[in-house]
C-alpha beads as a LAMMPS data file, in Angstrom:
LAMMPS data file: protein, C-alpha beads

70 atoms
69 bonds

1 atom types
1 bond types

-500.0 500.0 xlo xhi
-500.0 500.0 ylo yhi
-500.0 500.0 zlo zhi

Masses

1 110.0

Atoms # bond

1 1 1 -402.283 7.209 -421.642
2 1 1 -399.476 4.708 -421.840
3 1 1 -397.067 3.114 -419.813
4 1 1 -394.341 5.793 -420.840
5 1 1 -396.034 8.696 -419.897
6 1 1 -396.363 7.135 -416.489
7 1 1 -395.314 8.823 -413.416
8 1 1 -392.031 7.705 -411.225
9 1 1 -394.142 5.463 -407.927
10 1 1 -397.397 5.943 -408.828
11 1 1 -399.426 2.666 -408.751
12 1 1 -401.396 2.757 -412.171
13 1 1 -403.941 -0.004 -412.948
14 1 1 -403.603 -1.429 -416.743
15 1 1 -406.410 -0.628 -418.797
16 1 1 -405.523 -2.818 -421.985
17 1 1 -402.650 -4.195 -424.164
18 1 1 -402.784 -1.942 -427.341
19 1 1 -401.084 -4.299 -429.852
20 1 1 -401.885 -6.806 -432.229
21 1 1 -398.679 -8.865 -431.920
22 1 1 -399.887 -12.072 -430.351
23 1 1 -396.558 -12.696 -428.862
24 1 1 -396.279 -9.890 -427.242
25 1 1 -399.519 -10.368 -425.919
26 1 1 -398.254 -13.759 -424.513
27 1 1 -394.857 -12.461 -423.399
28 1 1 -396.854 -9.805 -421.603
29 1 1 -399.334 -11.941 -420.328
30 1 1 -396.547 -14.484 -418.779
31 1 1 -395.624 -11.594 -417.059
32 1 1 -398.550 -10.677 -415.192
33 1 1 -399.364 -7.659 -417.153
34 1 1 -402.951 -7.434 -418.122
35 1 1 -406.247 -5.334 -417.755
36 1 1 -406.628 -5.119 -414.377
37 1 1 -403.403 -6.027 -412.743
38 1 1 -401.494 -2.784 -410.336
39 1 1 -398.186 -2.000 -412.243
40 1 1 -395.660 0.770 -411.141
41 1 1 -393.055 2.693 -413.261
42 1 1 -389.654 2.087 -410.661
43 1 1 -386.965 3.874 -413.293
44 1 1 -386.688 5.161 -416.246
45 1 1 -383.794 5.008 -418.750
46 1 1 -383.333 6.737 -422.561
47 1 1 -384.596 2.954 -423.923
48 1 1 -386.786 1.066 -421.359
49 1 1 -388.039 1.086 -418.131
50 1 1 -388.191 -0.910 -414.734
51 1 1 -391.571 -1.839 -413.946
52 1 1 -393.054 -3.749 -410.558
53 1 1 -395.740 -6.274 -411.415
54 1 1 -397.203 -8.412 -408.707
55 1 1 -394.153 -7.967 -406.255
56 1 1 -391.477 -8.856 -409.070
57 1 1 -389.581 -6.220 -411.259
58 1 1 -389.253 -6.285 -415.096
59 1 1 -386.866 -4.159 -417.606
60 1 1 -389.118 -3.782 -420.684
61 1 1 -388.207 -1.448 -423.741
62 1 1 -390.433 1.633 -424.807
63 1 1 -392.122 -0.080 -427.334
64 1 1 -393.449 -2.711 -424.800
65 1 1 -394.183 0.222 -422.302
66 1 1 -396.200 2.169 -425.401
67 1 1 -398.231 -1.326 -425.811
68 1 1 -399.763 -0.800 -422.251
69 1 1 -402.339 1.283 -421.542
70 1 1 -402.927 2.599 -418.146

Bonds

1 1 1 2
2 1 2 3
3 1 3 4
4 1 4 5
5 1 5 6
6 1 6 7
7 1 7 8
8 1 8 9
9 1 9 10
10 1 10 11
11 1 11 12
12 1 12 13
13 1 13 14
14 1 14 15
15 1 15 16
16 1 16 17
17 1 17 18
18 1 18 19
19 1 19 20
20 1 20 21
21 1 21 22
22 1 22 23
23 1 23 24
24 1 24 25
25 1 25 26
26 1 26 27
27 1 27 28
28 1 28 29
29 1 29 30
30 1 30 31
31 1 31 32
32 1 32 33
33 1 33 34
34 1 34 35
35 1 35 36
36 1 36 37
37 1 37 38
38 1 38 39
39 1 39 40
40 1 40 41
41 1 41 42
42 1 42 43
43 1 43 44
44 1 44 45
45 1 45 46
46 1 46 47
47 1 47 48
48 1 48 49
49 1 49 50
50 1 50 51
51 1 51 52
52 1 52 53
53 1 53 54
54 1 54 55
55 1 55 56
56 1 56 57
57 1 57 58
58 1 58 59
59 1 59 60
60 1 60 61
61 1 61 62
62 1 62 63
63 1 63 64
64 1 64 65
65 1 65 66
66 1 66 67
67 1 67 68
68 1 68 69
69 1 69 70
C-alpha cells in the first residue's frame, strides 16, 4: 500500500521508499521520511497531499506520495 491510498488521520508507519531516483530519495530523506518514521495523511487535493512528519507538515505531489510505502 502507498501513501495515496492512505486514510485521512490515521498514523501509518513507512515501510520503504519505492523509487530508484536518488534524489528523491535524498529530498525525501531531508524530510524525515524513511522506513520507520510515523507519517499521517492531513488533506488531500486532486494533485498532492499534506502530510505530518515528525511534528512538521509537507505538501508533496502524488507521485512522491506513490514512492512511499506504508
Amino acid at each position: 500500500m502507498n501513501l495515496t491510498e492512505a486514510n485521512l488521520g490515521e498514523e501509518y508507519i513507512i515501510k520503504d521508499i519505492v523509487t530508484d531516483d536518488e534524489d528523491l530519495n535524498a529530498f525525501l530523506f531531508s524530510l524525515g521520511c524513511y522506513a520507520g518514521e510515523v507519517i499521517t495523511v492531513v488533506s488531500r487535493k486532486k494533485r498532492n497531499c499534506v502530510v505530518s512528519i515528525k511534528d512538521a507538515r509537507y505538501n508533496i505531489d502524488n507521485e512522491l506520495a506513490q514512492a512511499i510505502s506504508i
